[in-house]
C-alpha angles and dihedrals in degrees: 000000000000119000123251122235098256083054089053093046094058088047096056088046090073090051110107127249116258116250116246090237090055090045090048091040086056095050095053088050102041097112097044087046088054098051086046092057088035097057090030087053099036092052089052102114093221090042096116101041078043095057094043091258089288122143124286100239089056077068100039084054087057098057089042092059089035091067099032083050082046094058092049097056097047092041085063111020105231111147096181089062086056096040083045103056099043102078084045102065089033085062083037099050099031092044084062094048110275111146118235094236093064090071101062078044094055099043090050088053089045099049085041090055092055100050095053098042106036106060099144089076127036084228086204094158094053104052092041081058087051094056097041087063086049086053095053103036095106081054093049090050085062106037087050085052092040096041123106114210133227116293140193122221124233123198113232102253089065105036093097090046093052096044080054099046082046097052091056097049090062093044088059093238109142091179096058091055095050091049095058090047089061092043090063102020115074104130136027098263077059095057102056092044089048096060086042105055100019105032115037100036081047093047092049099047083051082056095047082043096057091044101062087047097257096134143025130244092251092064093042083052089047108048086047085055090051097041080054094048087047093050102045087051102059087053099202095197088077081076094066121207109249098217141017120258102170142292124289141194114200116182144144112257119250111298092009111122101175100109114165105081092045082049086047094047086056105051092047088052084052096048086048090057110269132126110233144186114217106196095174130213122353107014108200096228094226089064101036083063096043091058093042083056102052096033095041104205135200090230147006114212113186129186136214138171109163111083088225097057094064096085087060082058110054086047092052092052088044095057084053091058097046092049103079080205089072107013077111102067122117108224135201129173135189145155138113094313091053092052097051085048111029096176091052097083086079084054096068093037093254109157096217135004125210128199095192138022092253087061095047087056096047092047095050092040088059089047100054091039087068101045079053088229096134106110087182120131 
């Protein structure tokens, strides 16, 4: 009988931390590791019944974000985050026709990788680490069938509105859309509930859509595309904040290429009386310090959503903290990854997480209250 997650937590609880030797040696190694996987799992002679005839790169992309996620978890040790995702890319792959079968396969070709490139370590943590995720595998295919997603709550008053807005997402009619948001948005207090109860949850169930295989690519593109179109059309700079509460810079961490939250974050801060600075998807850390160092902002939110993407931003707040011209930054992430792992914010030396954009506004407002920055009547 397969175990359930909680078993499997505690399981994963009893694995060792990886030395930082063996997590620096991995790093290093990371490329080398990758083309390893890519040639041992692309030679395989079942490989593309095994993938779902997909292409190979789709492969190939896998194993990049699998050792980039790796390095993460053992950089920080953090063995839910591991036992957390898992099920997650076996509904997502699968979802999009990879076989089972293909992820005992993968980790073999990964543990034997290390062992044959990395000789200057015994890298027994990691391999151990390797095995445990072949051990569980048949677990992990349950608990990925058996495991309910993230999801975003909707008040009552706005549920019909959202299921409508979310049928034509997925219809591709962007009028339509934009003809529901100004049905339900006329003042500033509109705008913010509005994102709440209509976008996010949308944008999430989109996501949960695309994972189980539901929909393409293409659609997911598509309906981002449309949400941005809504958004930059109801302009929500014509409802003018009536006071100044602080400066702000809003922006994706570095790869990660999910935007909108980050883009709705930003209006609504507006809309609460901040000046803000939105820098979009993918931030290259050198500029976004840069920026933070000219423009001096009150806080830096940053958002993520991919797993593999955590260790980027741990660096990037570190090199906040080293630099004595932003040490003083308040700083507050969010996004998918947070939500599955709501303690993991204090991990990358974030100062406060927040799963909604209610609770971003809350969090910033106390801070600025007691900096006694709000200039707000």
């Amino acid at each position: 009988m397969p175990k359930t997650m909680q078993e499997i937590l505690a399981s994963a609880r009893t694995l060792s931390p990886v030395p930082r030797k063996e997590a620096g040696a991995y790093q290093h190694h990371l490329d080398g590791l990758i083309q390893d996987v890519n040639r041992a799992l692309a030679s395989e002679p079942a490989i593309h019944e095994l993938i779902g005839h997909n292409p190979l790169e789709m492969m190939y992309e896998n194993h990049r974000y699998h050792g980039a996620f790796m390095a993460t978890v053992f950089n920080i040790a953090h063995y839910e985050l591991l036992t957390k995702t898992i099920p997650w890319v076996y509904r997502a792959y699968h979802g999009h026709g990879f076989s089972y079968e293909y992820f005992p396969l993968e980790m073999k070709a990964w543990r034997r990788a290390v062992e044959e490139r990395i000789t200057t370590h015994p890298m027994k943590a990691v391999r151990s680490i390797y095995q445990w995720m072949i051990d569980i595998h048949e677990d992990m295919i349950a608990a990925s069938e058996s495991e309910l997603p993230f999801s975003m709550p909707v008040d009552e008053e706005w549920l019909d509105t959202k299921n409508a807005f979310l049928a034509a997402l997925l219809q591709g009619d962007h009028r339509r859309c934009l003809e529901l948001a100004e049905t339900v948005v006329g003042s500033h207090d509109d705008v913010a509930r509005f994102y709440l109860q209509i976008l996010q949850p949308v944008m999430y169930e989109i996501g949960v859509l695309w994972e189980r295989g539901e929909i393409s690519v293409a659609v997911e593109h598509l309906a981002s595309a449309i949400v941005g179109r809504v958004m930059a059309a109801l302009n929500p700079r014509r409802y003018e904040a009536s006071c100044f509460k602080g400066k702000l810079i809003i922006t994706a961490s570095p790869n990660e290429f999910h935007e909108i939250g980050a883009w709705m974050l930003s209006d609504v801060l507006e809309l609460d009386g901040w000046e803000v600075r939105y820098l979009g998807a993918d931030m290259p850390a050198a500029d976004l310090i840069d920026m933070a160092t000219a423009y001096q902002p009150d806080v830096l939110g940053i958002s993520v959503t991919m797993p593999f993407n955590v260790d980027k931003v741990g660096d990037l707040i570190a090199k906040f903290r080293d630099d004595p011209k932003t040490a003083f930054l308040k700083v507050i992430v969010g996004g998918r990854v947070f939500n599955d792992i709501p303690e993991l914010w204090r991990l990358v030396g974030a100062d406060g997480f927040a799963s909604n954009l209610d609770e971003a506004v809350r969090i910033i407002g106390e801070w600025s209250a007691r900096d006694q920055k709000d200039e707000c009547a």
